[in-house]
C-alpha positions as CSV (number, residue, x, y, z in Angstrom):
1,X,-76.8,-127.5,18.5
2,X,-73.9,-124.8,18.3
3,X,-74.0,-121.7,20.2
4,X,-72.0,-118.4,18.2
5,X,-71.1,-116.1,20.7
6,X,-69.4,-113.0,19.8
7,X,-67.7,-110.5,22.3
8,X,-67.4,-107.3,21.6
9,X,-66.9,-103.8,22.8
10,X,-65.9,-101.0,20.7
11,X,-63.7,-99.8,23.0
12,X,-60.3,-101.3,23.5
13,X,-58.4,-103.1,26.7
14,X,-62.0,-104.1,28.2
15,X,-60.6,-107.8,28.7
16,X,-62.5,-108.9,25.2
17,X,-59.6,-111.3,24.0
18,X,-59.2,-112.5,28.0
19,X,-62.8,-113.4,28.2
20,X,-62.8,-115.3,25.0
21,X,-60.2,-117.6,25.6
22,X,-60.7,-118.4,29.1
23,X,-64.1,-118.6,28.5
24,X,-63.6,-121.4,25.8
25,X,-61.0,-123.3,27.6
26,X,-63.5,-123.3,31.0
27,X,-66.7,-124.8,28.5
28,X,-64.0,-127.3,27.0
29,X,-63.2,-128.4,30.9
30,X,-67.0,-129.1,30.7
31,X,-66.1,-131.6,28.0
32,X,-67.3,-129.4,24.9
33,X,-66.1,-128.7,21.8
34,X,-65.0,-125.3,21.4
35,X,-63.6,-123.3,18.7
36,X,-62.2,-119.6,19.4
37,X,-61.9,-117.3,15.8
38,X,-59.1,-114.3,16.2
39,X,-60.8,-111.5,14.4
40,X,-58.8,-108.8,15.6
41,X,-55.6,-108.0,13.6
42,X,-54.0,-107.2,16.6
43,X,-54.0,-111.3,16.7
44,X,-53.7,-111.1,20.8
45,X,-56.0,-114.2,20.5
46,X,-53.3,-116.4,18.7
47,X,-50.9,-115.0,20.9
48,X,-51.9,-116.0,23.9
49,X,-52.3,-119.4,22.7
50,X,-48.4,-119.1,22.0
51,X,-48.4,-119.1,18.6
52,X,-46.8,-116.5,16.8
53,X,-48.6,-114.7,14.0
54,X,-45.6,-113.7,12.0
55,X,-44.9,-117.4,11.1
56,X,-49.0,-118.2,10.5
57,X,-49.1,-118.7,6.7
58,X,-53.0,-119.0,6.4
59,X,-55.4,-117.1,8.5
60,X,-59.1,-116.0,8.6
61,X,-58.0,-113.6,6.4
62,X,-57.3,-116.1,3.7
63,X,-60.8,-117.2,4.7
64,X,-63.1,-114.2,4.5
65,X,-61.0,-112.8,1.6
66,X,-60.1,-115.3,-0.9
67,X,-62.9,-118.0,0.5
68,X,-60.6,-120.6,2.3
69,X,-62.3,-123.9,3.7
70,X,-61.7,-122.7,7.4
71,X,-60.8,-126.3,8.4
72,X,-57.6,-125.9,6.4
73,X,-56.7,-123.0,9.3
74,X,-57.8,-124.0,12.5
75,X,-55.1,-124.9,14.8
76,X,-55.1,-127.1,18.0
77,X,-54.0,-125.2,21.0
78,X,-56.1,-125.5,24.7
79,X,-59.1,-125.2,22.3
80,X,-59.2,-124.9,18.5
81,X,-58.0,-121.9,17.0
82,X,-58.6,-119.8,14.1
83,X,-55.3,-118.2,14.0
84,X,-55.4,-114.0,12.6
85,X,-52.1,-112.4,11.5
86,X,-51.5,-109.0,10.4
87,X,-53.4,-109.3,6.7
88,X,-56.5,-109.1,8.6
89,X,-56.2,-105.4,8.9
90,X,-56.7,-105.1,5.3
91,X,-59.7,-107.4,5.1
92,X,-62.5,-104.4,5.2
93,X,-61.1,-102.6,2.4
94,X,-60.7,-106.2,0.4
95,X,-64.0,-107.0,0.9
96,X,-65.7,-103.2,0.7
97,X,-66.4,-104.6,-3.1
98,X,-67.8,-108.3,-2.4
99,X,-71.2,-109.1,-2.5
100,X,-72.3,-110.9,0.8
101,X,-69.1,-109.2,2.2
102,X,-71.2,-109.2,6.1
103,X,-71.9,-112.5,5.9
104,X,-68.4,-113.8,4.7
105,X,-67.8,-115.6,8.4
106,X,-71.1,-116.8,8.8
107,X,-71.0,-118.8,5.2
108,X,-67.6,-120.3,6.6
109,X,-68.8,-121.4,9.3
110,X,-71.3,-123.1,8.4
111,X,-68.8,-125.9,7.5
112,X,-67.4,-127.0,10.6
113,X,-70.2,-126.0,13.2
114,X,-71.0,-129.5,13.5
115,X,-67.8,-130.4,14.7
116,X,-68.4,-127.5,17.9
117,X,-70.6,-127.2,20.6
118,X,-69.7,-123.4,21.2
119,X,-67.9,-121.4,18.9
120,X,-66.2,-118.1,20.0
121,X,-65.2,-115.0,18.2
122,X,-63.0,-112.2,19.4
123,X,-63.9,-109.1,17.4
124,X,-61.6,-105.8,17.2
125,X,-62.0,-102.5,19.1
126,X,-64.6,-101.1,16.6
127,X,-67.8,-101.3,14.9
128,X,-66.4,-101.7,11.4
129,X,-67.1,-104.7,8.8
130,X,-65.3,-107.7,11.1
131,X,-67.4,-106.8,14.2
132,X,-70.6,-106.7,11.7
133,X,-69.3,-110.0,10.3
134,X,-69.8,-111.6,14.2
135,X,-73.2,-110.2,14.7
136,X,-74.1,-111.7,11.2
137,X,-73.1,-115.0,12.1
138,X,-73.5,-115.1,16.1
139,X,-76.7,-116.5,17.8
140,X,-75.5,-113.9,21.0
141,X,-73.0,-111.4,22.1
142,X,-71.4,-110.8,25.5
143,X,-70.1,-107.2,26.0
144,X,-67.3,-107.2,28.8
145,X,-67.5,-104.0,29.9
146,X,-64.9,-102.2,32.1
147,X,-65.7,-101.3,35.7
148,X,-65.4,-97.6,34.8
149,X,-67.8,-94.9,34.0
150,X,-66.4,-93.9,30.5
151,X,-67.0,-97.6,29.3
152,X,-70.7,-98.1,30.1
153,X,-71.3,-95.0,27.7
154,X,-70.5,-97.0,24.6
155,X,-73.2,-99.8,25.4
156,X,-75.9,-97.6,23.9
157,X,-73.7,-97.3,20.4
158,X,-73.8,-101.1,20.7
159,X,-77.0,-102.2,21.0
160,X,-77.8,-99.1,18.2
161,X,-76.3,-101.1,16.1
162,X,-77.2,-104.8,17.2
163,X,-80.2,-103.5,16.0
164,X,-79.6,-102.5,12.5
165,X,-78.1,-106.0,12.1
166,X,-81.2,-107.4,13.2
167,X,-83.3,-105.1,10.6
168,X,-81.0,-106.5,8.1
169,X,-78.8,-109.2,8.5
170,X,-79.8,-111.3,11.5
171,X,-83.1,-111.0,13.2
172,X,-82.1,-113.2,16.1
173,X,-79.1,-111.7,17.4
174,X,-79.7,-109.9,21.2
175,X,-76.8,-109.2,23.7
176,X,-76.7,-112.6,25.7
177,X,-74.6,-110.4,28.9
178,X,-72.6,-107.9,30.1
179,X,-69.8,-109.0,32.1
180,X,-68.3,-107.0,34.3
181,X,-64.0,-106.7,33.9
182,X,-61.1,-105.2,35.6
183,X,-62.9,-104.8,38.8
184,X,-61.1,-103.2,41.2
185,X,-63.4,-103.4,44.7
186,X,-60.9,-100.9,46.8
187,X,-62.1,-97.8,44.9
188,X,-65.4,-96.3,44.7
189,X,-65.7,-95.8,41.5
190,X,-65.7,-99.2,40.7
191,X,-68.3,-100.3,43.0
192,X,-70.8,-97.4,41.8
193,X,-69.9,-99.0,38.0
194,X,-71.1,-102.3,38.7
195,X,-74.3,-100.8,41.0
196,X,-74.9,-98.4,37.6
197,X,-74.5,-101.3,35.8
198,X,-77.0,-103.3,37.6
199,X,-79.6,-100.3,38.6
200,X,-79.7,-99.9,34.4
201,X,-79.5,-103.3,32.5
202,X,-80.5,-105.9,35.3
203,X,-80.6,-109.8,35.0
204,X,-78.6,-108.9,31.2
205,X,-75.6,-108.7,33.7
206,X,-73.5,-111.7,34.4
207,X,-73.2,-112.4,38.2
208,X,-69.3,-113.0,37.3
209,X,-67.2,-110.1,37.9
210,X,-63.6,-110.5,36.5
211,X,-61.4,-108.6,38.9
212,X,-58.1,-106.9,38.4
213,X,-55.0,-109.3,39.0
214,X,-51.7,-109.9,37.4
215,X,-52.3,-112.9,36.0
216,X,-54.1,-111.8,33.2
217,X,-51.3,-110.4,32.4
218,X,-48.2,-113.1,33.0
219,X,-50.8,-115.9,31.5
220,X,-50.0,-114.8,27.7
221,X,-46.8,-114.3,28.3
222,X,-46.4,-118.0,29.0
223,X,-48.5,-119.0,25.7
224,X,-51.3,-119.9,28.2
225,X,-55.5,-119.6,29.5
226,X,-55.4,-118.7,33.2
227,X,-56.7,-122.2,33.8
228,X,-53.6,-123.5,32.4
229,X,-51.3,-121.3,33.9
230,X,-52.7,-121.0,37.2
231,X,-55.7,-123.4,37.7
232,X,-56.6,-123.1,41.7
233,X,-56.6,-119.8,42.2
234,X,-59.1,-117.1,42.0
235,X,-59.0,-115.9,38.1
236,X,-59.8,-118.9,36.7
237,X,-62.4,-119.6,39.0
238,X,-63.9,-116.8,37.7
239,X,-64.2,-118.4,34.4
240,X,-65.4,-121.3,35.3
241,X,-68.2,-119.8,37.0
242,X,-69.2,-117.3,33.8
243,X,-69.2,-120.7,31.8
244,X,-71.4,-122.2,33.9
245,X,-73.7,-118.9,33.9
246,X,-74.0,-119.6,30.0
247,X,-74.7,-123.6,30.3
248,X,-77.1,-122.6,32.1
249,X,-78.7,-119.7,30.3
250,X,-78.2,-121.5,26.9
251,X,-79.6,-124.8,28.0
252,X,-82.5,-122.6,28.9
253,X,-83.1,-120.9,25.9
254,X,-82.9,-124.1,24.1
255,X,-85.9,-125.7,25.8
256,X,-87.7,-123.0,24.7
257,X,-87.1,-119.6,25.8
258,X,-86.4,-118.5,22.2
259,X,-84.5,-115.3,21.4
260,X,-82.8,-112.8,24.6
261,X,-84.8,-109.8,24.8
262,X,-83.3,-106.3,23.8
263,X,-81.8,-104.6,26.5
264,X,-83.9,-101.7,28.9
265,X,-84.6,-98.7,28.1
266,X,-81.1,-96.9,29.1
267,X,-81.1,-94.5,32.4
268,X,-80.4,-90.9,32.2
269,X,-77.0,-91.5,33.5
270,X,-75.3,-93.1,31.1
């Protein structure tokens, strides 16, 4: 059975594209097969798998827009990519006319799914038509959320519209987790984040914290996942642990827990 997970947050520089790949390339050390979609035409997915979106000639552009077999795109990097290039930022106004235009990804997907046991899309800094596009077609969605207090404001916004996609496009998507990012322990601030966090949305919160470190940074640079460009050390343990977390949780639901459960009602403080 494939698992869709889409990660989103409207707001930008949460560590969305970050979480993606090194999520994907921690489940393929666990020997599954894993495909990562760039939906954001900021393409920071491709590029931190070191290809360069100025030379890709096909992308899922070509595949929401003009109907592409995605096969013909994906591209084998750490894990399979769908590759984005700039074109992508005019896919919402190209397909503000088709019909089925929010379920464009989830048709092509449905061609390859049996070749993946996770598939993982990286959504843009907004709730427009390509976000819409990975709640239509996801079976969950993790929301990396930055340790900060201006960030956890925009999970309400989020699940608001989660559920007008499950009124009308897909009754079964529910926020799988909210993973903590950028975590800086010295300050105060970010400890009383991840306690608000906690206090409001409970077991819906990953136990993996991604802290602050510099190589998130110097990892794309080099083309690479953190596992790959620095596999002992602290960051990618971090992944590995947040793809164990969702072994776990999906092998869970798939015995039989069915769907994840809206969040909580939110708290007066955020």
């Amino acid at each position: 059975m494939t698992t869709v997970l889409a990660f989103a947050n409207q707001k930008g520089g949460v560590a969305k594209t970050t979480s993606t790949l090194n999520t994907g390339v921690a489940l393929r050390e666990q020997h599954h097969r894993v495909l990562a979609i760039d939906l954001d035409p900021q393409a920071n997915l491709t590029m931190c798998q070191g290809i360069d979106p100025d030379t890709v000639t096909r992308s899922i552009f070509d595949v929401l827009v003009n109907r592409a077999p995605i096969e013909d795109i994906i591209t084998r990097c750490e894990i399979d990519i769908a590759p984005a290039n700039i074109d992508l930022a005019g896919a919402e106004l190209a397909l503000s006319s088709a019909i089925g235009r929010e379920r464009s990804l989830e048709k092509a997907l449905m061609s390859v799914k049996h070749h993946y046991d996770y598939i993982l899309i990286d959504t843009p800094p907004s709730l427009g038509l390509l976000t819409i596009n990975a709640f239509a077609a996801a079976d969950g969605v993790i929301v990396p959320v930055q340790c900060e207090y201006l960030s956890l404001r925009g999970l309400a916004q989020l699940e608001r519209t989660l559920q007008m996609i499950r009124e009308n496009l897909n009754p079964d998507v529910y926020i799988t987790g909210i993973l903590p990012t950028m975590f800086d322990a010295r300050t105060i601030h970010g400890r009383e984040a991840i306690e608000i966090l906690r206090e409001t949305f409970g077991d819906r919160v990953f136990d993996t914290v991604v802290r602050k470190t510099i190589k998130f940074a110097e990892a794309p640079v080099q083309g690479r996942s953190i596992m790959a460009y620095d596999p002992e050390g602290d960051a990618a343990d971090t992944y590995r642990k947040l793809a164990k977390e969702l072994l776990n949780g999906t092998s869970s639901e798939h015995e039989g827990r069915g769907s994840f459960e809206p969040l909580p009602a939110y708290g007066a403080h955020i």
